[in-house]
VOPAGU-2260 file (C-alpha; in pm, 1 decimal, decimal comma):
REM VOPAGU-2260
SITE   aa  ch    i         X         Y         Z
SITE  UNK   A    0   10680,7     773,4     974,2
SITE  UNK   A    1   10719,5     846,2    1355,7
SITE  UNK   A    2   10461,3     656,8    1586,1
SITE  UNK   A    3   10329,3    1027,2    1670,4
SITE  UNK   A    4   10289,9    1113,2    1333,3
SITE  UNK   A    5   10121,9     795,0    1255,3
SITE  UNK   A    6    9882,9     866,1    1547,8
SITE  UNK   A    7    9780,5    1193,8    1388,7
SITE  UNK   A    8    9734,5    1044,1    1088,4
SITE  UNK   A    9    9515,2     802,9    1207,2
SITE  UNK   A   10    9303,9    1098,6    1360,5
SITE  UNK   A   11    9262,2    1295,8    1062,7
SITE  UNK   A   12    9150,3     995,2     868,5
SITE  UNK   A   13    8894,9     909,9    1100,7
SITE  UNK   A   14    8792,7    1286,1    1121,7
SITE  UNK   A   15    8788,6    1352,5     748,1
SITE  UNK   A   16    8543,6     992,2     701,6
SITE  UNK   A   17    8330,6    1067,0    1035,7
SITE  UNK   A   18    8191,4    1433,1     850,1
SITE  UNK   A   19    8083,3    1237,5     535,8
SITE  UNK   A   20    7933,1     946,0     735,2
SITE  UNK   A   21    7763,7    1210,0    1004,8
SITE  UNK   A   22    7615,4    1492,7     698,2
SITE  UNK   A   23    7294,2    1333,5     614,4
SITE  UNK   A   24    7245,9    1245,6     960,6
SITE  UNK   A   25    7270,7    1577,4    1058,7
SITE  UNK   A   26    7021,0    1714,9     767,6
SITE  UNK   A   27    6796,2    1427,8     864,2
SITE  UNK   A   28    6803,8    1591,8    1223,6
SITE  UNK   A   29    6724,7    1939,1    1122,0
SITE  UNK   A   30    6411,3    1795,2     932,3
SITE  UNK   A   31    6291,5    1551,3    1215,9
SITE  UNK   A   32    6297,7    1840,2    1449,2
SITE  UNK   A   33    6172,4    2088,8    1177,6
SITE  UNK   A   34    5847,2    1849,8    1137,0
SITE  UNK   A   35    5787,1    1786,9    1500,8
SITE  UNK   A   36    5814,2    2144,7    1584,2
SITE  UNK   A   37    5523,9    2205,9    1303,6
SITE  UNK   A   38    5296,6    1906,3    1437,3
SITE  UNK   A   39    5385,6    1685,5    1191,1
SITE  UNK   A   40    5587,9    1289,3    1168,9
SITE  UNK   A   41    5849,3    1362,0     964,1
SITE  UNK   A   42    6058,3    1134,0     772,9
SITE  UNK   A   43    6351,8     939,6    1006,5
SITE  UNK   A   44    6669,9    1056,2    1068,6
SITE  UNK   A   45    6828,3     856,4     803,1
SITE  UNK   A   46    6625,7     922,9     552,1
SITE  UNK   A   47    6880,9    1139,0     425,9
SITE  UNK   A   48    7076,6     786,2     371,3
SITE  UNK   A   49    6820,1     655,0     173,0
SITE  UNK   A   50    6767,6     894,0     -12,4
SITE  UNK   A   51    7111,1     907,1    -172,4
SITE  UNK   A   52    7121,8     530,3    -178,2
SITE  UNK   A   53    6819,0     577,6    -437,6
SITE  UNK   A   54    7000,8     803,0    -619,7
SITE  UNK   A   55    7313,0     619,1    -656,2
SITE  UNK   A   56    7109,8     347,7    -804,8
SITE  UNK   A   57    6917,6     563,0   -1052,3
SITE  UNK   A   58    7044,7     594,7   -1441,9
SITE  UNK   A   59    7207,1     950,5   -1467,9
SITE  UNK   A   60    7012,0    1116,9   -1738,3
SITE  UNK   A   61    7241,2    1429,7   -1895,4
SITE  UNK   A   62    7107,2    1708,6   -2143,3
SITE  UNK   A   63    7192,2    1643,1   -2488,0
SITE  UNK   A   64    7413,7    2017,3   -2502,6
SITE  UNK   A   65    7543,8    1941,5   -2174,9
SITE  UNK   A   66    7917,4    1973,8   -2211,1
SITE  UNK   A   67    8189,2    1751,4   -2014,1
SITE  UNK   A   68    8226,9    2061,3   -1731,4
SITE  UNK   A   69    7808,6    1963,1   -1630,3
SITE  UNK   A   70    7917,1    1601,0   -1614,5
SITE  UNK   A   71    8263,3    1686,1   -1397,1
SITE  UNK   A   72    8128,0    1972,8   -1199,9
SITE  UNK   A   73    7953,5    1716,7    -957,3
SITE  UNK   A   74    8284,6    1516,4    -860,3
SITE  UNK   A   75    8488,9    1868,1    -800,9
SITE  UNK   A   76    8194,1    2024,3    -579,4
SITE  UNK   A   77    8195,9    1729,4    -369,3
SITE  UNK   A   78    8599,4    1691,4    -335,8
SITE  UNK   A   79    8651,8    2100,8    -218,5
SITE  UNK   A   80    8367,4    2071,8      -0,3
SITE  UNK   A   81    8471,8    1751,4     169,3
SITE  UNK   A   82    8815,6    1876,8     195,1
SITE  UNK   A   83    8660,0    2187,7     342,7
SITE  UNK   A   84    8487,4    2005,9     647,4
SITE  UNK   A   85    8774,3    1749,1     705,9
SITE  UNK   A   86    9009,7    2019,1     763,8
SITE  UNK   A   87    8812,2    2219,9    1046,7
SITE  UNK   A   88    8902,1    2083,0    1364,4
SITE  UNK   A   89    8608,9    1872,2    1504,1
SITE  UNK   A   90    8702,5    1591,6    1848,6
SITE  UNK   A   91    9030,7    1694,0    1816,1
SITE  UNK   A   92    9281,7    1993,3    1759,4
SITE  UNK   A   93    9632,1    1983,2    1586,0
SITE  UNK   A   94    9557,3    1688,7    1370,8
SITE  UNK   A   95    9787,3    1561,7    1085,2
SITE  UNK   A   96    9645,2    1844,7     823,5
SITE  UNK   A   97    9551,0    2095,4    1085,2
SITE  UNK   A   98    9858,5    2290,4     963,1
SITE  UNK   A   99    9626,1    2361,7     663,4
SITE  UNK   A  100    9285,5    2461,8     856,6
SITE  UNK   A  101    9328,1    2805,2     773,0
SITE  UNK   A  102    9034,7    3038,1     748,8
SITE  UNK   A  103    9079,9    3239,8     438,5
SITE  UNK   A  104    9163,6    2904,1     269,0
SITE  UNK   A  105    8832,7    2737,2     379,1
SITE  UNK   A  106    8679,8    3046,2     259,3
SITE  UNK   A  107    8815,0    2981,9     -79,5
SITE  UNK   A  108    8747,4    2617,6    -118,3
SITE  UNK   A  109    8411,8    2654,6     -36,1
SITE  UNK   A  110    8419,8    3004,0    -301,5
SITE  UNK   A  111    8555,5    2744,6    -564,9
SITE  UNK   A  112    8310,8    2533,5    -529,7
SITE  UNK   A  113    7996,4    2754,6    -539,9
SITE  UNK   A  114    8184,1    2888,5    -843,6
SITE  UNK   A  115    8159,9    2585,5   -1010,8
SITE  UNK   A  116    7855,0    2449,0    -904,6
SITE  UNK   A  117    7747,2    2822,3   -1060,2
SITE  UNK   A  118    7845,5    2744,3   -1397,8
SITE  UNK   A  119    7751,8    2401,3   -1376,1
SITE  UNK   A  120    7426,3    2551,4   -1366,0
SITE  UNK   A  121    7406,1    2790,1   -1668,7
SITE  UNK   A  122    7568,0    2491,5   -1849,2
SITE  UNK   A  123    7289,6    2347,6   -2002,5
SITE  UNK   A  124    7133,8    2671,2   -2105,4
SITE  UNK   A  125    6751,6    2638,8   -1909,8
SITE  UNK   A  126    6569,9    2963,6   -1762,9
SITE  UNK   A  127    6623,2    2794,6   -1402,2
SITE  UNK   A  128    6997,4    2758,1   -1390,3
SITE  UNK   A  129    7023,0    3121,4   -1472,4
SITE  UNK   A  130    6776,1    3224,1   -1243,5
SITE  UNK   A  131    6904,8    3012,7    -950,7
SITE  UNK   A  132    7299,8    3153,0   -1026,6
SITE  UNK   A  133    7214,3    3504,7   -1064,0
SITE  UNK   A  134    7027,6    3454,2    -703,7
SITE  UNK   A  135    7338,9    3223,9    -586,6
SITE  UNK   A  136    7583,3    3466,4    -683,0
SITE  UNK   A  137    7399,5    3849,1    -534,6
SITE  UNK   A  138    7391,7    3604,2    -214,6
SITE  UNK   A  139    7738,0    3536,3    -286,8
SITE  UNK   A  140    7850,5    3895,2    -298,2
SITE  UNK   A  141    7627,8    3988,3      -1,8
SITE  UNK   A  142    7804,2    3750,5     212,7
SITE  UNK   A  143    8154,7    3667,7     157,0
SITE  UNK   A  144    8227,1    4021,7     279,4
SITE  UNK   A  145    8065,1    3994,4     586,6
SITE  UNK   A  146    8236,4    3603,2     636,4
SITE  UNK   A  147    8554,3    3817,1     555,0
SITE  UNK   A  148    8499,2    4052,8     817,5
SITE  UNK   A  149    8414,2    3785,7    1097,8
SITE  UNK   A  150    8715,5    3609,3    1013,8
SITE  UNK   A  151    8943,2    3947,2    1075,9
SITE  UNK   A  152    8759,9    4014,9    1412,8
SITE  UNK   A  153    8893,0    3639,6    1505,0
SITE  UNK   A  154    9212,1    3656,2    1358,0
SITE  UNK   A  155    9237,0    4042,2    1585,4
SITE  UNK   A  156    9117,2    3861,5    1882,2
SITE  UNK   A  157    9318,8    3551,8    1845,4
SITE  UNK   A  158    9637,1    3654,9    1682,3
SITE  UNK   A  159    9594,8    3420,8    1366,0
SITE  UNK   A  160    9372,9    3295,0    1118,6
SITE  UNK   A  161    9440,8    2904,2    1194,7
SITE  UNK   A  162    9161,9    2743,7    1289,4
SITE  UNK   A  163    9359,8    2507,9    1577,6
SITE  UNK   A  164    9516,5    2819,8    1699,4
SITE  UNK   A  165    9193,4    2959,8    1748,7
SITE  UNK   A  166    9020,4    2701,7    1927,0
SITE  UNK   A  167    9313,7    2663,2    2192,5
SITE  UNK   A  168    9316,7    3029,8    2213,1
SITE  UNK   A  169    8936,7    3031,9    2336,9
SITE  UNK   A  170    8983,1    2706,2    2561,8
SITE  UNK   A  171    9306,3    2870,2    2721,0
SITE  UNK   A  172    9152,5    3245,5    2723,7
SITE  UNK   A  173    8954,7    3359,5    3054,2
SITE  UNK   A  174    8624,9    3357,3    3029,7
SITE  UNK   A  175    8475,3    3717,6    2957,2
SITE  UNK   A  176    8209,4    3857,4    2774,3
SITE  UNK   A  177    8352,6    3965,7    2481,8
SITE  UNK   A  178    8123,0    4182,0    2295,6
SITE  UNK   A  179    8343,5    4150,3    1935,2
SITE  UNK   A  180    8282,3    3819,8    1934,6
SITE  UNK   A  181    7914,5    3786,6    2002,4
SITE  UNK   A  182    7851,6    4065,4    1746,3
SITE  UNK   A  183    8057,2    3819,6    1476,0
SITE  UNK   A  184    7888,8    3518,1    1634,0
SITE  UNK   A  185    7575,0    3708,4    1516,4
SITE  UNK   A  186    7712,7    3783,2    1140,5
SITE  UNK   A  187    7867,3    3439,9    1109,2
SITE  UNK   A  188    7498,1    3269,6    1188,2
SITE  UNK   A  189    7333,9    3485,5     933,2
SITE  UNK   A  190    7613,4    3352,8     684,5
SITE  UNK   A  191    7554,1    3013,5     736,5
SITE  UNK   A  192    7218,2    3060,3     633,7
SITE  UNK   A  193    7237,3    3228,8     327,4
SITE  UNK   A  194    7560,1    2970,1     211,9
SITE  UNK   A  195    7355,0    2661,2     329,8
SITE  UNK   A  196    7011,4    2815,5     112,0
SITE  UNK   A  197    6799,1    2796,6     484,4
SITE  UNK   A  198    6519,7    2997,3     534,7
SITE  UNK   A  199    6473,1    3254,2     521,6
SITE  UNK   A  200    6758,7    3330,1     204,5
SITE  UNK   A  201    6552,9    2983,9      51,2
SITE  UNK   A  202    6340,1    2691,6     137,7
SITE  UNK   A  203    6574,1    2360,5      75,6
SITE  UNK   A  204    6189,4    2186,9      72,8
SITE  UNK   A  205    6037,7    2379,4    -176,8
SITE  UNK   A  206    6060,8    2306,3    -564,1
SITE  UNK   A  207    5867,5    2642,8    -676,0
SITE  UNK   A  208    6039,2    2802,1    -988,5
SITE  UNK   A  209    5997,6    3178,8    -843,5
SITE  UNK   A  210    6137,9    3084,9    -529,5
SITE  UNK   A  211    6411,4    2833,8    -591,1
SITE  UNK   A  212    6806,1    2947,3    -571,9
SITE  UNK   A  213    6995,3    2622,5    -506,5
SITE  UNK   A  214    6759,2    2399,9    -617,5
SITE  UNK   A  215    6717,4    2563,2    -971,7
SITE  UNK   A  216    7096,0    2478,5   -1009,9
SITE  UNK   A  217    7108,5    2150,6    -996,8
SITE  UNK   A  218    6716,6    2100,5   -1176,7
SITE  UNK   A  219    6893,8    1940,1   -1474,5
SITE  UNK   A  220    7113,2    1679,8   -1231,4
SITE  UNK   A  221    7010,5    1364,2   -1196,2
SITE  UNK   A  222    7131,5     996,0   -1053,8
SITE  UNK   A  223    7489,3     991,9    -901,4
SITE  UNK   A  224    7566,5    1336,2   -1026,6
SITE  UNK   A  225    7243,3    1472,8    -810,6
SITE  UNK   A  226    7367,4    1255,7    -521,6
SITE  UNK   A  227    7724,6    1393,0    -514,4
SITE  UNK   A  228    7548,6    1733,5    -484,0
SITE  UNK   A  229    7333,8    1667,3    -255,1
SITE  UNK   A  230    7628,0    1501,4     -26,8
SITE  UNK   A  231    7755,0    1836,1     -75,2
SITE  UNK   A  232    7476,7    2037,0      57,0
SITE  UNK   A  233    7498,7    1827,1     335,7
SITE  UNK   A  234    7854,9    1842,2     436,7
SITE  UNK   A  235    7830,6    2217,5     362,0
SITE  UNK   A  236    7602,9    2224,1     672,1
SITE  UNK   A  237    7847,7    1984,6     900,9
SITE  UNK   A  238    8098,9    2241,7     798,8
SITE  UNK   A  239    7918,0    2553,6     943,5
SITE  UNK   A  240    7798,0    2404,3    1221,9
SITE  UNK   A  241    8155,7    2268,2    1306,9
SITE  UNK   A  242    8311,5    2610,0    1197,8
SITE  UNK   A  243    8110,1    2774,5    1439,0
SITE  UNK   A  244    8154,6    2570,8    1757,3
SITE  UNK   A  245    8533,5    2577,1    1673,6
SITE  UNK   A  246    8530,8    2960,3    1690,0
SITE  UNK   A  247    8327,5    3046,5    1971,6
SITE  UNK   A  248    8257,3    2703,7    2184,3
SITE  UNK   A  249    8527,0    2486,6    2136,2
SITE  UNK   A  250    8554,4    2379,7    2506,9
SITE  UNK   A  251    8581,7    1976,5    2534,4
SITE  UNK   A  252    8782,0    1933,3    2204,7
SITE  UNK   A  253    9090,9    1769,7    2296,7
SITE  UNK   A  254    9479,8    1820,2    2212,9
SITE  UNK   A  255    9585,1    1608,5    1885,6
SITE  UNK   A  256    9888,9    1474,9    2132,1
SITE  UNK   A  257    9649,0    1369,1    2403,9
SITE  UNK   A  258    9534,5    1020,3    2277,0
SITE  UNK   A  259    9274,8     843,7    2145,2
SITE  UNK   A  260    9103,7     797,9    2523,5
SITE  UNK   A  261    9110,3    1201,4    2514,9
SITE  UNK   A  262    8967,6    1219,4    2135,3
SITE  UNK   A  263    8711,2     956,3    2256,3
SITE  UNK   A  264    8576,4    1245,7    2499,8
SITE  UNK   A  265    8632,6    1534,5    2240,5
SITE  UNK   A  266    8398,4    1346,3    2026,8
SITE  UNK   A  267    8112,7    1277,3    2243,5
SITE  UNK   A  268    8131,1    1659,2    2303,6
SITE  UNK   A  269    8099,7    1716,4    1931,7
SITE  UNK   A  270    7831,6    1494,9    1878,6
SITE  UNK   A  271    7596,7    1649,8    2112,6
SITE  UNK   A  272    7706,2    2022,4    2004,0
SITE  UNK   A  273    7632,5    1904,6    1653,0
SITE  UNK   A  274    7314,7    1751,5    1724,0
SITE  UNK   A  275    7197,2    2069,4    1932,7
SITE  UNK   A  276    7319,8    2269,2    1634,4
SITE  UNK   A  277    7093,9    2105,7    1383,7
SITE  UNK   A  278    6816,4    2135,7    1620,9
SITE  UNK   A  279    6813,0    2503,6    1713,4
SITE  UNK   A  280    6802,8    2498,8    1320,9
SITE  UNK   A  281    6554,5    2305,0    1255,9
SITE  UNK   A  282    6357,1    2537,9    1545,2
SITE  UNK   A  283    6456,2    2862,4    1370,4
SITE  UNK   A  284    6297,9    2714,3    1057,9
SITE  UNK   A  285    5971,4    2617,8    1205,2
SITE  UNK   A  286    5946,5    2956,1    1336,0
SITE  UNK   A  287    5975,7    3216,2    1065,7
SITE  UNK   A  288    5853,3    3262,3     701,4
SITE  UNK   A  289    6091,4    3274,2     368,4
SITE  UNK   A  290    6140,0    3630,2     293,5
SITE  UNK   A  291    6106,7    3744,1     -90,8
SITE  UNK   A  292    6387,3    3769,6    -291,5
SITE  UNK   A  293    6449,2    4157,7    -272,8
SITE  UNK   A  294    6452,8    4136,7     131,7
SITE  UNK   A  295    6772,5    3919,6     102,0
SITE  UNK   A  296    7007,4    4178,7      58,5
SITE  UNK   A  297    6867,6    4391,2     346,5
SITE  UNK   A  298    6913,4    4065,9     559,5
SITE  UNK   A  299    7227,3    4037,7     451,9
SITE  UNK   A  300    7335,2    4434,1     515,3
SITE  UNK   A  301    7280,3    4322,7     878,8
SITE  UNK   A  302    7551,0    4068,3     875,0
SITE  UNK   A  303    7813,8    4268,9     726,8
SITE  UNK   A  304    7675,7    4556,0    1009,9
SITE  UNK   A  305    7736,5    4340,7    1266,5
SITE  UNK   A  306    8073,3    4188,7    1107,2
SITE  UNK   A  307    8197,7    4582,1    1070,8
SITE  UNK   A  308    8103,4    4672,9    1426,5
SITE  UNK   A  309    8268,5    4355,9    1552,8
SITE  UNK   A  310    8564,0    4417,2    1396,9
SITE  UNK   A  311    8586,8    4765,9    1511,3
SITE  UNK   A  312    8540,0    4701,2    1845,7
SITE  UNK   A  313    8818,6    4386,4    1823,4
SITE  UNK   A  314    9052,5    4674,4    1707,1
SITE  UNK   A  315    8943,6    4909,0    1961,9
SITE  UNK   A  316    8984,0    4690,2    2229,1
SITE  UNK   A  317    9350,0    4556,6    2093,7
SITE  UNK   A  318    9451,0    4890,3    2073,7
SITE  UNK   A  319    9338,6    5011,0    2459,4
SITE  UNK   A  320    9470,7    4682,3    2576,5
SITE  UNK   A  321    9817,1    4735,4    2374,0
């Protein structure tokens, strides 16, 4: 192995442990600032560390018809969603496994795993479960399209659906107001709410049976297995967050070539879009209601409404400027 090569390596191993290290951190930000913002102390930033800690050390108690998918589900969920979020470029661009950061395969790692955190859930057989996958999977169907659709306005704009290529296409691009991409900025948000289970799709806080979706999956989990789902969750939010300031505000992340001096930079950048991320979150959640259930797919029609009229405008435009 090259001394480049190795250097890249390096990188990508350092980006792939600082998501797991950073996701509770991150959660534990959204609820500080979700508490404060609602006149109340909140728990600390890392309680999110704690709490799995407890977890860990807790005896794993598993349902006497649970088969051995319930007790591997946990283990696969957490491996394609960690592989997910190491492969979206963070402080850094052009990493060693960069090559792989491609859109449409994020979108199915992270389908595989809601797919089998889905029927981990009717596993055991309980009223919840089904209740919580039915809920997970309309969401589902409401918005992969619409992710689908933002990710052809960027690949229009950009010229490829490589997540790298994308962010050095923005940095390098002059800066204009380009209306496509707002309107997907808009669809994309709405997506990351309803695959993270935020309000107002759900309530991550709440443990009320007629309101539950994620957390009426997991209901029979418990010890380690709970904790690698929970992890999960967690890096499911690093991941959107990330995604989104790769597509649309990557400035400050620096060239995989440039050094560690340069990455250094990149991720002091990423840090503080990250943290600002999970705090206009944890805003947006102090500041509106949980809609019911049947509203969900009418918030969800709006995403794939703005995701269709960004795309046709990202054609529209190629086309005039071709």
């Amino acid at each position: 192995m090259t001394g480049s090569a190795l250097i890249l390596l390096i990188g990508q191993t350092i980006q792939m442990f600082l998501v797991i290290l950073l996701a509770p951190a991150i959660t534990g930000i959204v609820r500080r600032v979700k508490a404060r913002a609602t006149r109340r102390q909140g728990a600390p930033v890392i309680q999110p560390y704690r709490d799995l800690h407890k977890l860990v050390k807790k005896e794993t108690v598993i349902a006497d018809n649970a088969s051995w998918f319930f007790r591997t589900a946990p283990y696969a969920i957490l491996a394609f969603t960690w592989v997910a979020t190491a492969l979206v470029p963070t402080f850094a661009s052009g990493l060693m496994f960069n090559w792989a950061a491609d859109v449409v395969a994020l979108v199915a790692l992270l389908g595989a795993a809601r797919a089998i955190l889905a029927l981990a859930g009717m596993d055991v057989g309980t009223s919840f479960g089904g209740i919580g996958t039915s809920r997970e999977l309309m969401i589902a169907t409401l918005a992969e399209p619409a992710m689908l659709l933002v990710v052809l306005t960027i690949a229009l704009t950009a010229g490829t659906t490589r997540l790298p290529e994308i962010a050095n296409f923005i940095i390098s691009a002059p800066i204009t107001v380009r209306v496509s991409l707002a309107l997907a900025l808009v669809a994309l948000v709405i997506v990351a709410l309803a695959e993270n289970a935020r309000i107002p799709i759900d309530n991550p806080a709440t443990h009320l049976e007629l309101t539950m979706v994620h957390e009426a999956m997991v209901l029979e989990y418990s010890g380690r297995h709970l904790a690698m789902i929970e992890l999960a969750a967690q890096l499911k939010l690093v991941l959107y967050i990330a995604f989104i300031i790769c597509l649309f505000v990557p400035f400050g992340m620096a060239p995989a070539q440039a050094g560690p001096a340069a990455w250094g930079f990149g991720l002091v950048v990423f840090l503080a879009k990250l943290v600002i991320g999970a705090a206009l979150l944890g805003l947006w959640e102090a500041s509106i209601a949980k809609m019911r259930v049947f509203r969900v797919g009418e918030f969800l029609g709006g995403a794939f409404v703005f995701a269709f009229l960004a795309i046709l405008l990202a054609f529209v435009t190629r086309e005039v400027m071709h």
